[in-house]
C-alpha positions as CSV (number, residue, x, y, z in Angstrom):
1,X,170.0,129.6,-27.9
2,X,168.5,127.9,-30.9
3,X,169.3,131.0,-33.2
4,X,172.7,130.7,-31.8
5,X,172.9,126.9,-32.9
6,X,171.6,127.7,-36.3
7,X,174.0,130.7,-37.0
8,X,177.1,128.1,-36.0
9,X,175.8,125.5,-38.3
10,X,174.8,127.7,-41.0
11,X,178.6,129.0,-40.6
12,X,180.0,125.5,-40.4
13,X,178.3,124.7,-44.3
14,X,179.6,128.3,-45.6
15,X,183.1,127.5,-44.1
16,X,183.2,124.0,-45.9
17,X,181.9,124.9,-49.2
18,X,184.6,127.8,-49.4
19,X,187.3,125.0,-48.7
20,X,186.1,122.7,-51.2
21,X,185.8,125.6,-53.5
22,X,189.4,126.7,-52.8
23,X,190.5,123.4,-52.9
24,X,189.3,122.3,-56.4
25,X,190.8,125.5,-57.7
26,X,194.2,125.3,-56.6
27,X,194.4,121.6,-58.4
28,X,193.1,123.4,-61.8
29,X,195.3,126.1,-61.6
30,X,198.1,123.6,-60.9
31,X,197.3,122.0,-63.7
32,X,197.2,124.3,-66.5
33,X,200.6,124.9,-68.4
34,X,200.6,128.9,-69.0
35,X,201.3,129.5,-64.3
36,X,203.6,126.9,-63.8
37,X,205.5,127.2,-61.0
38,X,209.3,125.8,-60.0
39,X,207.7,123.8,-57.8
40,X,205.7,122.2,-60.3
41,X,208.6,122.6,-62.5
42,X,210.8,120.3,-61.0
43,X,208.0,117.6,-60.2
44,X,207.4,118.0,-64.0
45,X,211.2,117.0,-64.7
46,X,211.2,114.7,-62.2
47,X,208.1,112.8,-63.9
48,X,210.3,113.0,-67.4
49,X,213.0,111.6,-66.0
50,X,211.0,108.6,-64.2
51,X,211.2,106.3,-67.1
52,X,215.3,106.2,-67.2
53,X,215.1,106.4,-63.4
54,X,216.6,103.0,-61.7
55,X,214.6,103.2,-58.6
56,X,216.4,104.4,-56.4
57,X,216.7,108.3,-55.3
58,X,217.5,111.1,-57.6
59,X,219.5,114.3,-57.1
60,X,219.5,116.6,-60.5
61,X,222.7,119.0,-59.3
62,X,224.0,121.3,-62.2
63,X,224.6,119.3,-65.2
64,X,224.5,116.6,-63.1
65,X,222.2,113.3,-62.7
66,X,222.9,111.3,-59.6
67,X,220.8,108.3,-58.5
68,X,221.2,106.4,-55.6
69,X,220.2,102.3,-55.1
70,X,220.7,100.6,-51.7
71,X,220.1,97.3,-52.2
72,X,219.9,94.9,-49.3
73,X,222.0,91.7,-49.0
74,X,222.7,88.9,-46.7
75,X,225.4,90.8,-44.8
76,X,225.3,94.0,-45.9
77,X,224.1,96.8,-48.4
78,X,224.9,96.9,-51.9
79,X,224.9,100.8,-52.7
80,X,224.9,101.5,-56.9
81,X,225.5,105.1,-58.0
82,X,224.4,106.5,-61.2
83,X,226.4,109.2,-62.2
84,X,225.3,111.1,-65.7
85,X,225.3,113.9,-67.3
86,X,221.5,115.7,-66.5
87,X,221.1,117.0,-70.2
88,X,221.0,113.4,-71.9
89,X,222.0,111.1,-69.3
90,X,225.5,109.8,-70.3
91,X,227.4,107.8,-67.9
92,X,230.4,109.1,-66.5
93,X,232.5,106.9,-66.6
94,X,235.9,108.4,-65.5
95,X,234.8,109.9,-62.0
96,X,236.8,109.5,-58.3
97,X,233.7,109.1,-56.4
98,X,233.4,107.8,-52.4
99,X,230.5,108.6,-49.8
100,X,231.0,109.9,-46.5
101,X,228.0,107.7,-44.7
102,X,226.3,108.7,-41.3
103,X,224.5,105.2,-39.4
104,X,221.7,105.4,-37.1
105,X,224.4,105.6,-34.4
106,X,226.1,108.8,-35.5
107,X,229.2,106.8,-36.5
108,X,230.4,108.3,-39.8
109,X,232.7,106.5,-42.7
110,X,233.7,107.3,-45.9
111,X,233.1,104.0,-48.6
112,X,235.2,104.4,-51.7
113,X,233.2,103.8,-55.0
114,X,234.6,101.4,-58.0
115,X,233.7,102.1,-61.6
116,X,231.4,98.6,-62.6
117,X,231.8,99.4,-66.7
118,X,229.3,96.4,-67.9
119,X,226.1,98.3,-65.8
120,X,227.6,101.4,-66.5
121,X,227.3,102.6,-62.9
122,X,229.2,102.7,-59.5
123,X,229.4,100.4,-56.5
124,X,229.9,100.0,-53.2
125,X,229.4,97.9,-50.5
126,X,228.1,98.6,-46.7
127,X,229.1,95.8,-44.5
128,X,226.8,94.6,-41.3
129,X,224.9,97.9,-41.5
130,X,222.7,98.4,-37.8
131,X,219.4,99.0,-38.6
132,X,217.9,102.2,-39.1
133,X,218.2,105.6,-41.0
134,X,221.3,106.2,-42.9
135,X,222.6,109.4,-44.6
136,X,224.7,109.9,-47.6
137,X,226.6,112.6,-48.7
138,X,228.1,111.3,-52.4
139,X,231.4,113.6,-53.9
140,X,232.3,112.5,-57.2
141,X,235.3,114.6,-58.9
142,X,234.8,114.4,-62.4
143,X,238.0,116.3,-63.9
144,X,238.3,118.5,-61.4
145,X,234.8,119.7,-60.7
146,X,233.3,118.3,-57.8
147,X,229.7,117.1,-57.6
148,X,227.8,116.5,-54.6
149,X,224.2,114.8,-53.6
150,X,222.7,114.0,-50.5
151,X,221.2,110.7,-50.0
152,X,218.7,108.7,-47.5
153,X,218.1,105.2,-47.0
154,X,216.8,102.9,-44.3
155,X,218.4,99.6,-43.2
């Protein structure tokens, strides 16, 4: 029995010193630039892009930048879009652009978008929104192409 008890703990120490050891190896090869993965590609992009982000979410589709900011108000929830070009991050200024928004409650709308020109982004506004998760599905037609992103935000 006590050979028994030493042979699990003596297993135990092995099995922990192999996971620490396969742990600090998968952050160094994470870290180095020659295996980069698309995984780590995209979290690398994503951490360029952080300094011109706005705060709100961000979906990179195509040549496409959108960025999503709920912002919550007395009676409602201000929602700004950033729509820009994903090589250099113009505005678009000329896009039709509306959301089609899901509530907690499973009721869906679609929310037109207006151009605001002095912040150089698009608005819209949720009224009396019920608490909870909300999802957003944006489509912007910007001359002809369309452009989609999918959006979260909680109320």
């Amino acid at each position: 029995m006590r050979s028994l008890k030493l042979g699990f703990v003596v297993l135990a120490s092995t099995s922990l010193l192999f996971i620490g050891a396969c742990s600090n190896q998968a952050s160094d090869i994470s870290n180095t630039n020659g295996g980069t993965t698309e995984t780590a590609s995209k979290v690398e992009t994503a951490a360029s892009n952080a300094s011109e982000s706005k705060g709100g979410q961000v979906v990179e589709t195509g040549k496409y930048h959108l960025e999503l900011v709920p912002e919550k108000e007395a009676n409602g929830t201000h929602l700004d879009l950033f729509l820009q070009t994903g090589d250099n991050h113009e505005t678009i200024p000329n896009a039709n652009v509306t959301a089609d928004i899901q509530s907690p409650d499973g009721t869906q709308k679609t929310v037109p978008f207006t151009y605001d020109a002095s912040g150089k982004h698009y608005a819209a506004e949720l009224e009396n929104p019920t608490p909870g998760q909300y999802q957003v599905r944006v489509i912007a037609d910007v001359g002809g192409e369309k452009v989609n992103g999918r959006f979260n935000f909680n109320q």
